[in-house]
Each structure stands twice: as C-alpha cells, then as structure tokens.
N, C-alpha and C positions, 0 to 999 in steps of 0.2 A: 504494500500500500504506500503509493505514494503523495509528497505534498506537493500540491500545480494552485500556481498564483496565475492568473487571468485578471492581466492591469484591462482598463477598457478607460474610454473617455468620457465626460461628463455626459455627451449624447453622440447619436448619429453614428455609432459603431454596426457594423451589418449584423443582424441579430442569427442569419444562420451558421456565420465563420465561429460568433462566441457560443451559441447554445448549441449549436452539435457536437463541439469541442466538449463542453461541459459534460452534454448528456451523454457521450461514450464515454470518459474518464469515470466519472462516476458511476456510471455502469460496468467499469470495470474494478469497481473497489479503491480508487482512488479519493484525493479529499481534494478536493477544488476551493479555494480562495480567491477573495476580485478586493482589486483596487483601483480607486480613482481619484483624480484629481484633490477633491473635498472631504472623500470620505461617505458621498451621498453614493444612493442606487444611481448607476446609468440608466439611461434611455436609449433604446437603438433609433436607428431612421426608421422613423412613420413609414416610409413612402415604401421602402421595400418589406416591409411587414401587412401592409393594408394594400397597395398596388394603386392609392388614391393620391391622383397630383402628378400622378404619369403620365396621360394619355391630352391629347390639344386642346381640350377641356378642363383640364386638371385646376387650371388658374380660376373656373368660374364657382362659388361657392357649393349652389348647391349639385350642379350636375359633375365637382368630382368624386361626390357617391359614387358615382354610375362606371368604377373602371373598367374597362375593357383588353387596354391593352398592357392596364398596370397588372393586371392579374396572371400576365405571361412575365412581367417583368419583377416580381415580387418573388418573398419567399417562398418554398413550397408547404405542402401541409408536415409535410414530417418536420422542416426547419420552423414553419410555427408551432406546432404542440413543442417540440422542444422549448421552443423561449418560453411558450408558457408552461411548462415545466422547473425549466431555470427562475421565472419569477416566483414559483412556490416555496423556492430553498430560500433559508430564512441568511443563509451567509448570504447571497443576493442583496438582501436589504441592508448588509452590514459591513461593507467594503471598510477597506482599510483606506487610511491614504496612499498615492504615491510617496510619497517622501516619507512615510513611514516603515515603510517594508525594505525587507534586505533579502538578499541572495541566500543566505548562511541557514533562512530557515524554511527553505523551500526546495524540492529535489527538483522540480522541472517548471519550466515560463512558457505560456499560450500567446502567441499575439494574433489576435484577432485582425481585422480590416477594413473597410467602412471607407466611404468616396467621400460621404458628402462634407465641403470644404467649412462650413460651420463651425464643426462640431469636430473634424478628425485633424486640422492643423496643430489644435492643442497637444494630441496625443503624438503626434508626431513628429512635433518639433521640440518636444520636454524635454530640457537634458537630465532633468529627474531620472526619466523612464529610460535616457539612452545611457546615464551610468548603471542604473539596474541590469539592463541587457549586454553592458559589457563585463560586469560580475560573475553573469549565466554563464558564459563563454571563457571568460577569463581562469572559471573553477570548470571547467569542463563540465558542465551540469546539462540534461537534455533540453532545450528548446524547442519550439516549433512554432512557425509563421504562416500567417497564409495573407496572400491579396496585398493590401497595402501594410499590414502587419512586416512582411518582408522590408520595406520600407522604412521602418522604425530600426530595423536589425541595422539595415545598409549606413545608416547614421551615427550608430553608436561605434565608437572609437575603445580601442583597445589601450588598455593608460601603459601596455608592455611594449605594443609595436608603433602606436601612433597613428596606424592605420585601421579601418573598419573590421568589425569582429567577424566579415562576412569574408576577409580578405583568406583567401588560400580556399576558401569553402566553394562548392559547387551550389547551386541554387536556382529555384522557380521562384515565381513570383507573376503577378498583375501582369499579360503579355500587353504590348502595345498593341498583338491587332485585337483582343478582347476589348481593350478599353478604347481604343479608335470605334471600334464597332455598336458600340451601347453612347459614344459621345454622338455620331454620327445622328444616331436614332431619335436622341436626348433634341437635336438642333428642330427636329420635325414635332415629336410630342411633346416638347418642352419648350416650344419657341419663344416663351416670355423668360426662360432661364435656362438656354442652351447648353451652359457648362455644368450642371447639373454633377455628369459622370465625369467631370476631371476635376479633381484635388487643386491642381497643380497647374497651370496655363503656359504657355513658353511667351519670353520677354522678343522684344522688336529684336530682330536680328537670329532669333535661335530658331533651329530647322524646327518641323512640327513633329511631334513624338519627344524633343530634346526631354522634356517635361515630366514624361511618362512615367510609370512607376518601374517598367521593365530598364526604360534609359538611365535612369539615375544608379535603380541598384544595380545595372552594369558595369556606370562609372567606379564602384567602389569596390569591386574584385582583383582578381588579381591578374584574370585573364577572362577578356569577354566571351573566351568559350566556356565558361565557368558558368554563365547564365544557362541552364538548361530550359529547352522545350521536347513538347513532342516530337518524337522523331517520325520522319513519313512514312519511316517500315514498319510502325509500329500496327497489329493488324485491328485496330482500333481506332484509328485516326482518326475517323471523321467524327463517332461519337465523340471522344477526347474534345476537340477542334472546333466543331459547329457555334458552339454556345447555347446549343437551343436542349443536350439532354447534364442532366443531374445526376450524381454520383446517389447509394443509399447505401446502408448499412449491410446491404448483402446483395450489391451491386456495384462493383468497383470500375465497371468498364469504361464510364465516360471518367472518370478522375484519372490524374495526372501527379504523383505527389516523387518528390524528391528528399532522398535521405543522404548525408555526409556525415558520418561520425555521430555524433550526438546533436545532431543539428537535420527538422525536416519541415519542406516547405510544399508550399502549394500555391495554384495561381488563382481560386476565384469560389463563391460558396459551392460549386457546382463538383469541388474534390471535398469538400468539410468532412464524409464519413470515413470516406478512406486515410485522409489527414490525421485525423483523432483518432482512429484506429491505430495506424502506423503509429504514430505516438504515444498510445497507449500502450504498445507493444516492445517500445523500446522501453521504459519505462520498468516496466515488467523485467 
C-alpha cells in the first residue's frame, strides 16, 4: 500500500486525468492525498464535465443546456461517476496545501492536466509545485503525468543538474496534433473564445505549435527523440491517433502510455485507465 499525493489547482483541472487516476489507485489498495493551492477542494472545468458552453450556442444562456456537440467533447460516463466518486472521499474535501507537503512523506506524485488557461496557469507555473516534482525525481520516487501535467514535470528543474527532471527521460505528453485539433474545432464552436483548448498562445514572431504543450516539453529533454508518440507500426494506430475513441479499465487499445524508470506519462484523458493502471502497477 502505497502513499500518492495528487496536487491539483484551485479549479479547471480535467476531472477525468484526476478521478481515474484516483479511482484505480485506490482501487488498488493505495491511499490517495490532494493538495492545493489554499488548502480548499478543487473544482474541475465545468465545461468538460457537463459538455455545456461547447457547442456555437454555448455563449447564449439558456440554450447552453441544450449540448450537442459538448457531449462528444466532454467527459465520459465512466470519467464522470468517477469524479463523482472522488467527491465522496472525505480526503477530497480536505487537501493539504501546496506549500505544505513534502516529498519524504509520500511514495508516488499524480499530475493531472487540465487546458483551460484560468485556472491551470496557477498550477503550472508554481515553483511550489515545480520544487515538489523535482524532490519526486530527485529521491527517485515513482511519478506519473498525463496531458498538461507533463508540463508541470518539463518545468521543474533539478537543484543537482540544473536542468529539467525530465532531462535524460523518454516521455509523452499533450501531442500538438491532438491539441491543434480540438483548438481548431474550439475556433468554430467556441467563436466568442476560440482559445479555449490552448493554455499557452505563441508570441508575434514564434512559429504556430512553438506554444504547444508537446513543443515546450521537447524543448526540455535531452534529445527530441526522447518525446515519444505512437509509432505507425503500431497495429492500433488509428484507435490510438483518431481522438475520437477512449481508453477503459479493461480496454487498453486506444491508450498510449509511456514508462522510463520510475517515471510514466501519457498524452490526453482518453489513456487515464491504462495511465493509473501502469502506475498502479509500478507502484506495487
């Protein structure tokens, strides 16, 4: 039995990357802890929990009841009874702070992942949270990232080499053509807030992707074939690749998940079972 801390952010964290994560660890006899910013419960994004506020309508009060196409673009039923499972556990309500937790009393660290720029800049740009993740690494302790969580890893700086704790490791993460591909979509059903699906914007002069979540943590390895994806022989590809099927707890075909050492990543909710498996199993 192990002890797994899951920092999350005060809101806007993808609620399937943190509750399936949650709900197989503790399905596997582990003890799950969350921390945040204050100390309060997080809140995940509305919008990928309910599918309301997604679709060209999403802007007009009452007809964003009526989703249509948020309901493809939201969680699924298994990643919602999960969250709501996760808000039944009473540690849920009871996070710790960031700044109050330490490495020394925890055997493994979740990072969860979450787009929307509100609510996920905080968590991502904390150097609270990027000395905690370089402690994980630094004591050789297990990790696992998925989505923009990989992000948080690519940040954190090792106080031994001075370089990212990611440096020397192989890794997934957030592809650029997944998230080119749901911005793209975002410009059409979200045209009153077309950057919706990106975090991150690129500055006047920087090519488009510079931004990305897969660009950045490439910049911080050691070698950019160090960024893994699917490979084209792989005989799964297209489920993998599409964007359109989901990984489940006893269907691993469309997931994609990468393991290094004590260190495992993933690129998007749609690996979350196979993720938190794999990691429950290192763990073990």
């Amino acid at each position: 039995m192990a002890r797994v801390l899951i920092p999350l952010p005060a809101r806007d964290f993808d609620p399937t990357e943190a509750a399936v994560s949650w709900q197989v660890l503790v399905n596997a006899g582990h003890l799950v802890a969350f921390a945040t910013p204050d100390g309060r419960a997080a809140a995940a994004d509305d919008m990928m929990l309910t599918g309301k506020g997604l679709d060209p309508w999403g802007g007009i009060p009452l007809l964003r009841n009526l989703p249509l196409i948020g309901l493809l673009m939201r969680a699924n039923v298994d990643a919602r009874k999960g969250y709501a499972d996760m808000l039944a556990d009473p540690k849920y309500f009871a996070p710790r702070r960031w700044d109050s937790v330490n490495a020394s009393e925890f055997d493994g660290l979740v990072l969860p992942g979450g787009h929307r720029a509100r609510g996920m800049r905080e968590f991502l740009e904390s150097e609270t949270l990027q000395h905690l993740v370089a402690s994980f690494f630094e004591e050789q302790k297990p990790v696992a990232a998925i989505c923009h969580g990989v992000l948080l890893a690519a940040r954190s700086i090792s106080r031994r080499t001075g370089r990212s704790v990611l440096c020397g490791y192989r890794t997934t993460a957030l592809t650029w053509t997944f998230e080119r591909s749901a911005w793209k979509v975002a410009r059409i059903t979200r045209f009153w807030d077309p950057d919706y699906y990106r975090t991150y914007l690129e500055k006047p002069g920087q090519p488009e992707g510079f931004m990305s979540v897969q660009q950045e943590v490439t910049r911080a390895l050691a070698d950019p074939a160090d960024f893994v994806d699917v490979p084209t022989a792989d005989p799964q590809y297209r489920r993998k690749t599409s964007g359109l099927e989901r990984d489940s707890f006893d269907d691993a075909g469309p997931a994609f998940v990468v393991r290094d050492r004590n260190y495992v990543s993933a690129r998007w909710p749609g690996d979350a079972h196979t993720f938190a498996k794999t990691f429950a199993e290192m763990l073990n």
